[in-house]
Backbone of each chain as nested JSON, in Angstrom:
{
  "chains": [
    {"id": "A", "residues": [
      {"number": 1, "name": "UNK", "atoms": {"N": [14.857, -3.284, 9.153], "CA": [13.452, -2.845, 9.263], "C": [12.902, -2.564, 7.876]}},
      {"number": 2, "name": "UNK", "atoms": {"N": [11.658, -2.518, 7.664], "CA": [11.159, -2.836, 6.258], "C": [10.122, -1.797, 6.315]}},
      {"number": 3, "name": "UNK", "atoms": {"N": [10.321, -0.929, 6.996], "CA": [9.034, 0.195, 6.617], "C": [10.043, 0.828, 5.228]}},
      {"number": 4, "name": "UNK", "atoms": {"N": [8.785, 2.139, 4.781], "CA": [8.839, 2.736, 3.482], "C": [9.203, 4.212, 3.574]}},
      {"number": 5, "name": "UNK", "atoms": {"N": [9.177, 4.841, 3.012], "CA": [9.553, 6.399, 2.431], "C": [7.762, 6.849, 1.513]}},
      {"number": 6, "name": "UNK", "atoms": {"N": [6.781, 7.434, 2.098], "CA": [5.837, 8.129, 1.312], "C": [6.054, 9.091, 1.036]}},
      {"number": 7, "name": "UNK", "atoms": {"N": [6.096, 9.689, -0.334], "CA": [5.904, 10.601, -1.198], "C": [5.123, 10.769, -1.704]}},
      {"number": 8, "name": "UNK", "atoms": {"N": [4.675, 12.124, -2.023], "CA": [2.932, 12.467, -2.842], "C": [3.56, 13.117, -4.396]}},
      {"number": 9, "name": "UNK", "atoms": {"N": [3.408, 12.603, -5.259], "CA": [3.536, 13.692, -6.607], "C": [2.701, 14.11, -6.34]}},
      {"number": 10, "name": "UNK", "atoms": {"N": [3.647, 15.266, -6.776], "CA": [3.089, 16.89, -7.217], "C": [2.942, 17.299, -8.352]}},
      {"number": 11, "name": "UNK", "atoms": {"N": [1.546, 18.217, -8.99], "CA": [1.401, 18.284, -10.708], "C": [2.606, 18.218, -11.463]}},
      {"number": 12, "name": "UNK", "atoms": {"N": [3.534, 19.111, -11.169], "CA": [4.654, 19.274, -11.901], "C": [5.573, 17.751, -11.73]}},
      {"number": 13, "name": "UNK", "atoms": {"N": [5.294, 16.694, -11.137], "CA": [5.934, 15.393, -11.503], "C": [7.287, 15.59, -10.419]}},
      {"number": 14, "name": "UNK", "atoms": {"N": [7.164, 16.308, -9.39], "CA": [8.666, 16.033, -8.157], "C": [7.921, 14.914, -7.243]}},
      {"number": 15, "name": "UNK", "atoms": {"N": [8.668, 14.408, -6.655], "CA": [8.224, 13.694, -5.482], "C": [8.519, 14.317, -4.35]}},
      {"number": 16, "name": "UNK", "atoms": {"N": [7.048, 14.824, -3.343], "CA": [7.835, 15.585, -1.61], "C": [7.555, 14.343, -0.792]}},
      {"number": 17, "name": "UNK", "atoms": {"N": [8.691, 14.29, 0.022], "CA": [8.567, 13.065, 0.703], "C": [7.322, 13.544, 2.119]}},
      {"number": 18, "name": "UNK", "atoms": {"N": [6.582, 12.62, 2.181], "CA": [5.392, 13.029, 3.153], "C": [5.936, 12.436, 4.702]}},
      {"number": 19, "name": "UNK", "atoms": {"N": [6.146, 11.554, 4.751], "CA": [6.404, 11.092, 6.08], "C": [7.888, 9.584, 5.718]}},
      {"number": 20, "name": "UNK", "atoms": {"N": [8.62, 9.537, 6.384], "CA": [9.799, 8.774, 6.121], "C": [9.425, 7.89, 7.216]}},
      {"number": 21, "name": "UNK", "atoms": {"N": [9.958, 6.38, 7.239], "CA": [9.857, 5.217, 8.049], "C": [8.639, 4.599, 8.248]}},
      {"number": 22, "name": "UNK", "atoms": {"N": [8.06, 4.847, 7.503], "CA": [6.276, 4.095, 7.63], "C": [6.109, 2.96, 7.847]}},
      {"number": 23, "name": "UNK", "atoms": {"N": [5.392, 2.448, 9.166], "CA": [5.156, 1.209, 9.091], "C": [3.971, 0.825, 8.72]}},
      {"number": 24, "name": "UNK", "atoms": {"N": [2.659, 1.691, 8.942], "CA": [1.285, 1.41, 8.756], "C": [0.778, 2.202, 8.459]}},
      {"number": 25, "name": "UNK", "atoms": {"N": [-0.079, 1.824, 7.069], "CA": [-0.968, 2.725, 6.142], "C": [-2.4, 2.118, 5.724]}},
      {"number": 26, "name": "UNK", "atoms": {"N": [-3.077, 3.0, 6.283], "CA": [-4.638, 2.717, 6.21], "C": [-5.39, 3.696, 5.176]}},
      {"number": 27, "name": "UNK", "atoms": {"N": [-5.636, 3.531, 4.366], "CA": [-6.759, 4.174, 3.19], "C": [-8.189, 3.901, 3.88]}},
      {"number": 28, "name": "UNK", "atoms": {"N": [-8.751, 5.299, 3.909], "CA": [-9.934, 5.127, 4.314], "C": [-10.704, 6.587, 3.21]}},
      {"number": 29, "name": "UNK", "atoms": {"N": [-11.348, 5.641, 2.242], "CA": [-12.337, 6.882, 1.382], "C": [-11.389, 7.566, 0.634]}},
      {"number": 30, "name": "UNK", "atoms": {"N": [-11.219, 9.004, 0.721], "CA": [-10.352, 9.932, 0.139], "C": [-9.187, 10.102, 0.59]}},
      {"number": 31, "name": "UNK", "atoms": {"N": [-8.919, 9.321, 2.274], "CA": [-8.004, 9.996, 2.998], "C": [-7.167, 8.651, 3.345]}},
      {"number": 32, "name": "UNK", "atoms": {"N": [-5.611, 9.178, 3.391], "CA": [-4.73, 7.319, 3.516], "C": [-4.419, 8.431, 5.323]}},
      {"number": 33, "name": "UNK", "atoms": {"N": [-4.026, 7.426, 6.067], "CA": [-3.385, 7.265, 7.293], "C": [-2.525, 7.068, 7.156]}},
      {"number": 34, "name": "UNK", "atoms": {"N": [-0.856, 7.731, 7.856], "CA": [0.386, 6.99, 7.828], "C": [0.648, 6.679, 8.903]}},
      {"number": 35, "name": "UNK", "atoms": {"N": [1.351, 5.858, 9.421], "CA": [1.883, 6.167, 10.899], "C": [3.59, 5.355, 10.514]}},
      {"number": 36, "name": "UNK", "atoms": {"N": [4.74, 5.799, 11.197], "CA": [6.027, 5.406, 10.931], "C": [6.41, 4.943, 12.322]}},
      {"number": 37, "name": "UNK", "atoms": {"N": [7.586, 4.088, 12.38], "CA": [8.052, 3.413, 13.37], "C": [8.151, 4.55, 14.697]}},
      {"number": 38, "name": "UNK", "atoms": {"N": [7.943, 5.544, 14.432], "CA": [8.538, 6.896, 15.446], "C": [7.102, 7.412, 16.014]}},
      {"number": 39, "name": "UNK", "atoms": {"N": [5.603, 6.379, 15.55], "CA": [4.764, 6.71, 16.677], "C": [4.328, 8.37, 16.033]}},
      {"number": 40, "name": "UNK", "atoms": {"N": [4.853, 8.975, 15.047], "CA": [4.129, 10.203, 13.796], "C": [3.051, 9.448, 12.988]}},
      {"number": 41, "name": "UNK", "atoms": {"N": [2.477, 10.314, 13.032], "CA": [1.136, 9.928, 11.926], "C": [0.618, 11.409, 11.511]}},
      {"number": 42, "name": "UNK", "atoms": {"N": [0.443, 10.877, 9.789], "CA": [-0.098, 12.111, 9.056], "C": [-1.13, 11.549, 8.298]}},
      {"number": 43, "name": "UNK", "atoms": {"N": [-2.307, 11.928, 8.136], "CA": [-3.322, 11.859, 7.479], "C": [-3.397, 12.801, 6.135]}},
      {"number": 44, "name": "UNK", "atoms": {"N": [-3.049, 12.012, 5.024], "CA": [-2.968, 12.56, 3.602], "C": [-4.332, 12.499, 2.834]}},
      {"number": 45, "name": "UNK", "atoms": {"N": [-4.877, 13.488, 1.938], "CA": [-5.87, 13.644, 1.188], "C": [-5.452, 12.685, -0.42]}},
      {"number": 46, "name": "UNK", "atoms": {"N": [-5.082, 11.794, -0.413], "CA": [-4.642, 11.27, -1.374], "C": [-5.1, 9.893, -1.843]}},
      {"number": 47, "name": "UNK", "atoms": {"N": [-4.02, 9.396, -2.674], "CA": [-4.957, 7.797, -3.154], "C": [-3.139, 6.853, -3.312]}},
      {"number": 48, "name": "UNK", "atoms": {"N": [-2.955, 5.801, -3.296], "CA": [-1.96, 5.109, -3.48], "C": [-1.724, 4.939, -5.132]}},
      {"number": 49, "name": "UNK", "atoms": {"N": [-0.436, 5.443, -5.715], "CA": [-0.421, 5.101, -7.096], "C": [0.145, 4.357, -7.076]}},
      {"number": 50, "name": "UNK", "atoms": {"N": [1.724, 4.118, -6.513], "CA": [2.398, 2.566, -6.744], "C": [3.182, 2.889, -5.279]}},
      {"number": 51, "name": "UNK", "atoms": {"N": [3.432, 1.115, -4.984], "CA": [4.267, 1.255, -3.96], "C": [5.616, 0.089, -4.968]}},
      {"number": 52, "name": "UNK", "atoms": {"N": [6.463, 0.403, -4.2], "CA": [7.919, -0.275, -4.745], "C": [8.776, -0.996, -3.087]}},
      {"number": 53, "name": "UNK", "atoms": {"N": [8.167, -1.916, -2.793], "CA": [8.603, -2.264, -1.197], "C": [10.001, -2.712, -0.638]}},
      {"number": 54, "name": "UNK", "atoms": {"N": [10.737, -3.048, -2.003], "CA": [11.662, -3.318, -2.007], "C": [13.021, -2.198, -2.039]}},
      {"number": 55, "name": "UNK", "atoms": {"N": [12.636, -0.954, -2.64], "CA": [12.944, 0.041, -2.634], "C": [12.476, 0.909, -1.443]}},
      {"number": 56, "name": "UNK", "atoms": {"N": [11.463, 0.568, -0.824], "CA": [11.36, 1.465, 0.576], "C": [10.087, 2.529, 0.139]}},
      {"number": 57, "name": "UNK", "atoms": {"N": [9.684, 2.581, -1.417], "CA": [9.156, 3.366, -1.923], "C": [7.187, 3.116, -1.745]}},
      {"number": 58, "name": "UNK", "atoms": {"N": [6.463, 4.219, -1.77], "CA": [5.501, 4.06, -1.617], "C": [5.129, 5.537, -2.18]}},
      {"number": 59, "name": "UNK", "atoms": {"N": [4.191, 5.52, -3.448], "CA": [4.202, 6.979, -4.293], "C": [2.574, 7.022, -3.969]}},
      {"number": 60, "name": "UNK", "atoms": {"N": [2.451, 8.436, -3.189], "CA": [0.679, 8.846, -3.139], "C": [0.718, 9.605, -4.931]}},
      {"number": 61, "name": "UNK", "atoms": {"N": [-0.449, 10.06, -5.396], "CA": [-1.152, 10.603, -6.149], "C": [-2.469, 11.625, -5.319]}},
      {"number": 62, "name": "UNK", "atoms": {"N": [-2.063, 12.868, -5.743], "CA": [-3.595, 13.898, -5.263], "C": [-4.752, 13.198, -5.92]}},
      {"number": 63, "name": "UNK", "atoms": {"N": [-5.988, 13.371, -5.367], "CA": [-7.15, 13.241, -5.902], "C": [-7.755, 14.683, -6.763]}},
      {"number": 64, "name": "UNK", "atoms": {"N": [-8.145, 13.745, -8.246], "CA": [-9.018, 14.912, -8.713], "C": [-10.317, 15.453, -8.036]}},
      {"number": 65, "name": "UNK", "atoms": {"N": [-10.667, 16.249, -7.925], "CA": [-11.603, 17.302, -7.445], "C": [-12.947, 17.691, -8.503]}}
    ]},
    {"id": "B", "residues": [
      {"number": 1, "name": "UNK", "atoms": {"N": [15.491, -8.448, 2.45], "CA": [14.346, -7.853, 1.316], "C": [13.098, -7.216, 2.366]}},
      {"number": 2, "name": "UNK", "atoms": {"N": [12.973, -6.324, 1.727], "CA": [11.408, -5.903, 2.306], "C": [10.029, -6.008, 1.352]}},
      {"number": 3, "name": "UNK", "atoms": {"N": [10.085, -7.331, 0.909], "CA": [8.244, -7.73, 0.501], "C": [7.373, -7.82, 1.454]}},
      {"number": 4, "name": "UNK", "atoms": {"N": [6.413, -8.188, 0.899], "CA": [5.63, -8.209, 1.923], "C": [4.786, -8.955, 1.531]}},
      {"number": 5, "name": "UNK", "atoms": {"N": [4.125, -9.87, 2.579], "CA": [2.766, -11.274, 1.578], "C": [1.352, -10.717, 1.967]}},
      {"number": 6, "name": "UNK", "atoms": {"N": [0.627, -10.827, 0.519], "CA": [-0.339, -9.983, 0.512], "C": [-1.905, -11.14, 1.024]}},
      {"number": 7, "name": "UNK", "atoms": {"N": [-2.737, -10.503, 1.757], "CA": [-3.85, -11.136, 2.154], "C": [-4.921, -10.967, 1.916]}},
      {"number": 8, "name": "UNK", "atoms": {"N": [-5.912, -11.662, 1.438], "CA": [-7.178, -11.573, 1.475], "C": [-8.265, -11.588, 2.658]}},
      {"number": 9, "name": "UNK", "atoms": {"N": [-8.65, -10.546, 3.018], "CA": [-9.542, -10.886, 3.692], "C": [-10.948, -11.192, 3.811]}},
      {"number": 10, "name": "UNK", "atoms": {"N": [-11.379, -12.308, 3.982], "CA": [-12.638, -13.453, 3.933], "C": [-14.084, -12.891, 4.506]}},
      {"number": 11, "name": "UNK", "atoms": {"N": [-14.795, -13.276, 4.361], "CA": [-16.245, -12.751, 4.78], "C": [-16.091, -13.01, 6.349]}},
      {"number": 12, "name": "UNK", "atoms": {"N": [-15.326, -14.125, 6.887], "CA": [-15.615, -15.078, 8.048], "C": [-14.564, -14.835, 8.745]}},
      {"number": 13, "name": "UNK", "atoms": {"N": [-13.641, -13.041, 8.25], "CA": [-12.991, -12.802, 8.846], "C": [-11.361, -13.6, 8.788]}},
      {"number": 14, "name": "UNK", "atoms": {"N": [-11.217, -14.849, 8.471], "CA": [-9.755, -15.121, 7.679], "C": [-9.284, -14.185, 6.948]}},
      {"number": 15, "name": "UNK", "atoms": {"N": [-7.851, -14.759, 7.036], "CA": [-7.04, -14.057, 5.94], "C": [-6.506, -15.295, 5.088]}},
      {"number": 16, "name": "UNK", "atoms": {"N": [-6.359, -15.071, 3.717], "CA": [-6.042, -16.108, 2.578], "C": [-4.937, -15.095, 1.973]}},
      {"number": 17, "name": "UNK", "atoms": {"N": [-3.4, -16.48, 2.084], "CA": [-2.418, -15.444, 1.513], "C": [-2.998, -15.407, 0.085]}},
      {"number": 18, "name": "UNK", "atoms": {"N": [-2.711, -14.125, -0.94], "CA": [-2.699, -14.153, -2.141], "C": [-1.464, -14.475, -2.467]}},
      {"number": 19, "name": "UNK", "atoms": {"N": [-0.481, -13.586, -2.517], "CA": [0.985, -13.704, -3.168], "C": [1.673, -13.406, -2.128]}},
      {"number": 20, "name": "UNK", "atoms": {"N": [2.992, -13.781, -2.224], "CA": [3.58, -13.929, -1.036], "C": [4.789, -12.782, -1.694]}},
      {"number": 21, "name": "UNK", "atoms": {"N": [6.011, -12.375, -0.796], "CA": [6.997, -11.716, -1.455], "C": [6.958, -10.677, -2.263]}},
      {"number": 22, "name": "UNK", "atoms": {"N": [6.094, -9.912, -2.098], "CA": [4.89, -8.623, -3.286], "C": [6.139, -7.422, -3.043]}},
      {"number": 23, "name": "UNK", "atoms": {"N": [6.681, -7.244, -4.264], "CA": [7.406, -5.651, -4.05], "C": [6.136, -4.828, -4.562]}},
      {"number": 24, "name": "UNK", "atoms": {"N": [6.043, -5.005, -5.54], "CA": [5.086, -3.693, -6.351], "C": [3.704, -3.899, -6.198]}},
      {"number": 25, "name": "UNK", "atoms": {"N": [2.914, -2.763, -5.64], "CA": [1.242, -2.809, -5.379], "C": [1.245, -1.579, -6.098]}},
      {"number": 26, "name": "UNK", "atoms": {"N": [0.528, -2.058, -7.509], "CA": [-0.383, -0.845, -8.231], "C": [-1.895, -0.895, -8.171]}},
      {"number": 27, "name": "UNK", "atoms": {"N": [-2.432, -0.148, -7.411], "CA": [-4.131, 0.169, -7.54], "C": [-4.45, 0.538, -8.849]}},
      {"number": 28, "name": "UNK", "atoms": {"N": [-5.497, 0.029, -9.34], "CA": [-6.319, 0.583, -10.371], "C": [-7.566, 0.978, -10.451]}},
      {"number": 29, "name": "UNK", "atoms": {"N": [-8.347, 1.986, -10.898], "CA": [-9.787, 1.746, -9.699], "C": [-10.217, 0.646, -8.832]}},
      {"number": 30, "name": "UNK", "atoms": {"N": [-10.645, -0.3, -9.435], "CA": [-10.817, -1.432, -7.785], "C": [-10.659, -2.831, -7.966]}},
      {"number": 31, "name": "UNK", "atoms": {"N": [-9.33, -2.716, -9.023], "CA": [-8.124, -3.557, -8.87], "C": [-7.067, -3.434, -8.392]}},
      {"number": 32, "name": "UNK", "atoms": {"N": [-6.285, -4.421, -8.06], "CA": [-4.746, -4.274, -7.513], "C": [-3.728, -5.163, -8.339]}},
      {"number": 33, "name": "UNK", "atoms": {"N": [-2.869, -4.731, -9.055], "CA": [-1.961, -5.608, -9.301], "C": [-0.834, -5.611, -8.161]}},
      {"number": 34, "name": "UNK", "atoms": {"N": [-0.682, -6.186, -7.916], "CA": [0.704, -7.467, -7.512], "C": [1.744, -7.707, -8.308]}},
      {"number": 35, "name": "UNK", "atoms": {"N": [2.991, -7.786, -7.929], "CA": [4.327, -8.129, -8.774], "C": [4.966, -8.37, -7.596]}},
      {"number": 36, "name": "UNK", "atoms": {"N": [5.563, -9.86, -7.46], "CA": [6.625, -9.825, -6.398], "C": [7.8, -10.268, -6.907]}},
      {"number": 37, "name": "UNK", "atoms": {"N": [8.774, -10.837, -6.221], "CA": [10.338, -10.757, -6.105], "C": [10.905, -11.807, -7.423]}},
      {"number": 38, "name": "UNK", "atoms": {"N": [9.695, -12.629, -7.627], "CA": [10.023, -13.334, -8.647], "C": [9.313, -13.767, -9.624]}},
      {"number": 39, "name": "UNK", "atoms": {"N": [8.924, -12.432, -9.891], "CA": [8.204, -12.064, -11.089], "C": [6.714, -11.913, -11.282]}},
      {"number": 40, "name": "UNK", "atoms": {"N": [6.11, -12.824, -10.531], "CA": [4.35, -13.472, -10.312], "C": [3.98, -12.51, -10.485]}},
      {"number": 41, "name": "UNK", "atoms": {"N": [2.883, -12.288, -11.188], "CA": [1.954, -11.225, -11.403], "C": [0.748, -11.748, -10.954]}},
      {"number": 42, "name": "UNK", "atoms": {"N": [-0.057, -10.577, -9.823], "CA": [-1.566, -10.991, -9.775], "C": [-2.427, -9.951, -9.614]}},
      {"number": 43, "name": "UNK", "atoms": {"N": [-3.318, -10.235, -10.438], "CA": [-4.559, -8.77, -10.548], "C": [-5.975, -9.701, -9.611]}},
      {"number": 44, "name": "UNK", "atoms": {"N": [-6.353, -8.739, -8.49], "CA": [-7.09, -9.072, -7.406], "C": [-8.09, -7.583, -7.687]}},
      {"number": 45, "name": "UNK", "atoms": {"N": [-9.516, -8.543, -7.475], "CA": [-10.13, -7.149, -7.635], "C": [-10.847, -6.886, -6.37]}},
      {"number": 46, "name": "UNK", "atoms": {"N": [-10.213, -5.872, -5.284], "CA": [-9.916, -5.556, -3.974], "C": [-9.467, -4.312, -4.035]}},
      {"number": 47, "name": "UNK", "atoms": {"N": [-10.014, -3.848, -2.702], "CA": [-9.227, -2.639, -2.346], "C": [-8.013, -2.827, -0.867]}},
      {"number": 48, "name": "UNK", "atoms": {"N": [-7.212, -1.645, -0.505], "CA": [-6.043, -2.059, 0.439], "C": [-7.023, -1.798, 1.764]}},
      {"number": 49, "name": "UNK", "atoms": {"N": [-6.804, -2.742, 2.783], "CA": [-7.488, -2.232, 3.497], "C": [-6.691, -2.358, 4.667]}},
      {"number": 50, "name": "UNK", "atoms": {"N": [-5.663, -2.287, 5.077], "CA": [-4.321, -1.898, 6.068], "C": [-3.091, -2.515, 5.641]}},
      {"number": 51, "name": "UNK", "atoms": {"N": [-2.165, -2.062, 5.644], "CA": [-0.772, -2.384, 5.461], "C": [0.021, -2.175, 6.786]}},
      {"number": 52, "name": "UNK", "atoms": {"N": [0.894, -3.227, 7.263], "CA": [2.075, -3.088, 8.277], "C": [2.978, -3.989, 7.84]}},
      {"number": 53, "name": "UNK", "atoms": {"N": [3.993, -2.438, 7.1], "CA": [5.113, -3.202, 6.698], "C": [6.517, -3.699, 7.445]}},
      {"number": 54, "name": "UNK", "atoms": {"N": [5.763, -3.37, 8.748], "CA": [7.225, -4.19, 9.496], "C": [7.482, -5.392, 9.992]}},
      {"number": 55, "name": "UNK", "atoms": {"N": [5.624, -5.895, 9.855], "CA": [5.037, -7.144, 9.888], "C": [5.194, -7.72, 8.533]}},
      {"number": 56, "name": "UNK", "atoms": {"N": [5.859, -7.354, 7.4], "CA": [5.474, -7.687, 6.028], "C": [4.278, -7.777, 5.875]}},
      {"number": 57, "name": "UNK", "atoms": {"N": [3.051, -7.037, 6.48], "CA": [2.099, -7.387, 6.01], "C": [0.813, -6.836, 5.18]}},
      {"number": 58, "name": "UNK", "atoms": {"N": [0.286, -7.007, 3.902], "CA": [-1.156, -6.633, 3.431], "C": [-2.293, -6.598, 3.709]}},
      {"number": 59, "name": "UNK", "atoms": {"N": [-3.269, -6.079, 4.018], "CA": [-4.476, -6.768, 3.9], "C": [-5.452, -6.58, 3.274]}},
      {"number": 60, "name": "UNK", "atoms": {"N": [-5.87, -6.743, 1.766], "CA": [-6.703, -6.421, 1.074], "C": [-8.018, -6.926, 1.6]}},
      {"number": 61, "name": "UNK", "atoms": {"N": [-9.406, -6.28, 0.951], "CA": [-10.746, -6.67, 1.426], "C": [-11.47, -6.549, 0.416]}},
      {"number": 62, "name": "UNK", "atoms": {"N": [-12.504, -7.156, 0.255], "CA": [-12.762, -7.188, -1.022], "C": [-14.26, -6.194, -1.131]}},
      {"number": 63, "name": "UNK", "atoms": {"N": [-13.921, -6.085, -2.68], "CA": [-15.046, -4.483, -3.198], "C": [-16.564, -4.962, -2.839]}},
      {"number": 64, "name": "UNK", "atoms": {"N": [-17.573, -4.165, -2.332], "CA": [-19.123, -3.985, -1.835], "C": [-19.301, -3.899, -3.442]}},
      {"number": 65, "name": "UNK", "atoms": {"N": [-20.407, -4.744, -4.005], "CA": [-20.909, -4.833, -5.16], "C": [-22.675, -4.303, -4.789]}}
    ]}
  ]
}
């Protein structure tokens, strides 16, 4: 299976993992949609900085204010 | 591998693959680079407008001027 691992950096530069197994991610405006193979969905205040798909990886960034 | 082939989506409602095999999606304000499995680099000036990565799939749309 080929879903991802989202993580949001945090100022201090850790990665918290936001939701694990993601299959579908929708950016809409300020706000991304996750939803993971398990039918969870979290709606993040964030923006996409890099994804790494091969690694499973998908890194949010907060929005400046 | 988990790439994924990235799409354009058309005024007329198609999708046009861009790159196929895409590990790395970096946003830039309202560009996207592309990097896939064997090396290709492509800068698309688009935003993401759904991802399902269990479908391998992208779907970029392109920026309201």
């Amino acid at each position: 299976m080929c879903e991802a691992n989202v993580y949001l950096l945090e100022d201090n530069g850790t990665e918290v993992l936001i939701l694990d197994s993601v299959d579908r991610v929708i950016p809409n405006n300020d706000e991304i949609l996750l939803e993971n193979i398990y039918n969870e969905r979290k709606i993040v205040k964030a923006r996409i900085k890099e994804m790494e798909l091969v690694n499973h990886r998908i890194i949010l960034e907060k929005i400046d204010n």
